[in-house]
N, C-alpha and C positions, 0 to 999 in steps of 0.2 A: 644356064638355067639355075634359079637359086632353087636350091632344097631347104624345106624346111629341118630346122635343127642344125643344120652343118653348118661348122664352126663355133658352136657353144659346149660348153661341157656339157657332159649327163646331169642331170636333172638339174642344169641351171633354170632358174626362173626370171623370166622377162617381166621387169616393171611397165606397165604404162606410163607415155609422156605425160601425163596429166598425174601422174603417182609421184613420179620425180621431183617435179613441177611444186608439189606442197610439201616435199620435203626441206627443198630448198629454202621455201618461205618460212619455213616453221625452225632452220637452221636460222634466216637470217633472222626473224622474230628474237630468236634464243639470246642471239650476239647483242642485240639492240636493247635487248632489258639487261645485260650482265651491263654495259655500258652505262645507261641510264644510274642503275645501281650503283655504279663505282662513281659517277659524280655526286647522287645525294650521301653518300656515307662521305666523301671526302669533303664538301660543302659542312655536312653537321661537325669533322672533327676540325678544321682548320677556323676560328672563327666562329662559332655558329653560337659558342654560348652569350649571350644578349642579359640574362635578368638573373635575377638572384638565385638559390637553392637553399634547401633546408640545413642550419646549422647542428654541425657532428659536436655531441659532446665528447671528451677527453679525446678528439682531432683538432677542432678548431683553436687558434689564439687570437688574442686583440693582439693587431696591429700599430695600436697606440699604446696600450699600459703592456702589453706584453701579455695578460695573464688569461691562464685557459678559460674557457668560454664554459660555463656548469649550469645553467641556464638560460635557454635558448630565448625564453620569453623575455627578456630584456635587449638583446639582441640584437644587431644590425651588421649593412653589407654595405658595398660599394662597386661596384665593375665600372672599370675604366675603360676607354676607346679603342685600346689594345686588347679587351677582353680579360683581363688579370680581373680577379675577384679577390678583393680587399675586406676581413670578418671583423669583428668589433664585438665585444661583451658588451657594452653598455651604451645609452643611449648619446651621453656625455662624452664616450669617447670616438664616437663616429661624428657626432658634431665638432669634437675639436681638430678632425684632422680632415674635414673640409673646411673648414675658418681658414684651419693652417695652411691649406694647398695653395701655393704661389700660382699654380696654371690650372685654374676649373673647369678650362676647356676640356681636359682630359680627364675629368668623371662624365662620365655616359650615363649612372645610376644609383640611385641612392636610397635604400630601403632601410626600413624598421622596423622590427617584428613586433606583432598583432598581442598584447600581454595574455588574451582572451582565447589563442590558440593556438600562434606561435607562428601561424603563416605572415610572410614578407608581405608589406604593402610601402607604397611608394611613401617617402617623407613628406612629401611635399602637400600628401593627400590626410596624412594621418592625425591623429587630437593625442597630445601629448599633457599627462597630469603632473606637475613639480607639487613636491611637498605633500603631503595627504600621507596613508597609510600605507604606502609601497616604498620598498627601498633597494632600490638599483644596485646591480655591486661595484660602484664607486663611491656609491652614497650622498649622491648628487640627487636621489630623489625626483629620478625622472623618468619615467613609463611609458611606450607608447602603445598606441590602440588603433585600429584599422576605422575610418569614419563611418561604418553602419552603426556605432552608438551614438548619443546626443552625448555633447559637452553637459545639459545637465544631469543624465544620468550618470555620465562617470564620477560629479562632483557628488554625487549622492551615495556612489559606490565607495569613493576612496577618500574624498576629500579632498585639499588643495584647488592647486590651481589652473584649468583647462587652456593648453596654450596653442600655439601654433610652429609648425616649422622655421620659420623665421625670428621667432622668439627662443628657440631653443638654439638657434646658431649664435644670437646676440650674447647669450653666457654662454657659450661654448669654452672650456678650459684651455689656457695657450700650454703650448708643448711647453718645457722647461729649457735652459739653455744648456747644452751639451750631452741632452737626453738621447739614451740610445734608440730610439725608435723615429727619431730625427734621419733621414737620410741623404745623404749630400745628394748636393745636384746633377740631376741624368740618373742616379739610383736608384731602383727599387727599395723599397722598404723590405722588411723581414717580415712574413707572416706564417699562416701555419703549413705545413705540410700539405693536409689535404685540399689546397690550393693552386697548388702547382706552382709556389713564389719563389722559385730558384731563380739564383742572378741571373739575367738574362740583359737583350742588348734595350728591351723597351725603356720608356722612357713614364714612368707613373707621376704623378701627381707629387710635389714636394713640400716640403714643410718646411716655415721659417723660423730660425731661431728665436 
């Protein structure tokens, strides 16, 4: 005959199976979102960066002329298919080092900052002014601007000449021969720090002598 209480200690408390029952669910709940969570954190740091970001003044440098980046609004980017983010001071110097890239399969992006307020918009989309009353810091005299203004208001704002992405690759400046920002092939190029462009085994976009 069972008695009740014999074999439990003093004042053990008995759960209900239906008590048990939700705590288990609410352990495996627990496990199942800590998992969930460890693949979107490890998804966002492996790969995950896709488009441009805002450029750091006295962190950034151009990748082509070398020299730090003091004005964001002339500005442009590059990310490659490996994800490496490639910064550029001027509009001239991101144009010359997709001219230069011998494999352009491996630019995935190609941005140039808005003069108007400094955010990235795609090249491809953007109205670029040569010549007029703006002056680049290579002196190339080229500007870009995000397509919500008309070609003729910018010609009214600055002057010069309203071009397009394709026009602005056509004079794009060639690297020089022996120039250090030239990187042999399978190499990275040198960029800034807060890039994260340490040698590595990827394989970026190269330039021809």
């Amino acid at each position: 005959m069972h008695l009740p209480g014999v074999g439990r200690p003093f004042g053990a408390v008995v759960r209900p199976a239906s008590s048990r029952r939700c705590v288990r669910l609410a352990l495996q709940l627990a496990v199942q979102l800590l998992v969930l969570a460890s693949v979107v954190l490890a998804s966002t740091g492996c790969g995950g960066e896709k488009g441009p970001r805002p450029l750091v003044v006295g962190e950034d440098s151009c990748d082509f002329c070398k020299m730090a980046i003091s004005d964001p609004r002339f500005g442009a980017e590059v990310r490659t298919t490996t994800g490496r983010l490639v910064t550029f001071d001027a509009v001239e110097c991101v144009a010359g080092y997709v001219g230069a890239a011998t494999d352009k399969s491996r630019i995935a992006g190609i941005w140039v900052a808005d003069y108007h307020g400094g955010a990235m918009v795609p090249a491809d989309s953007a109205l670029f002014v040569s010549g007029g009353s703006l002056h680049s810091p290579m002196g190339r005299q080229l500007t870009s601007f995000a397509p919500s203004i008309s070609a003729d208001s910018l010609a009214t704002l600055y002057g010069g000449t309203v071009i397009r992405w394709a026009e602005v690759l056509a004079m794009a400046p060639t690297p020089p021969h022996g120039s250090s920002h030239v990187p042999p092939s399978g190499e990275p190029s040198g960029g800034s720090p807060s890039t994260g462009n340490a040698p590595s085994d990827e394989t970026t976009p190269t330039h021809e002598h």
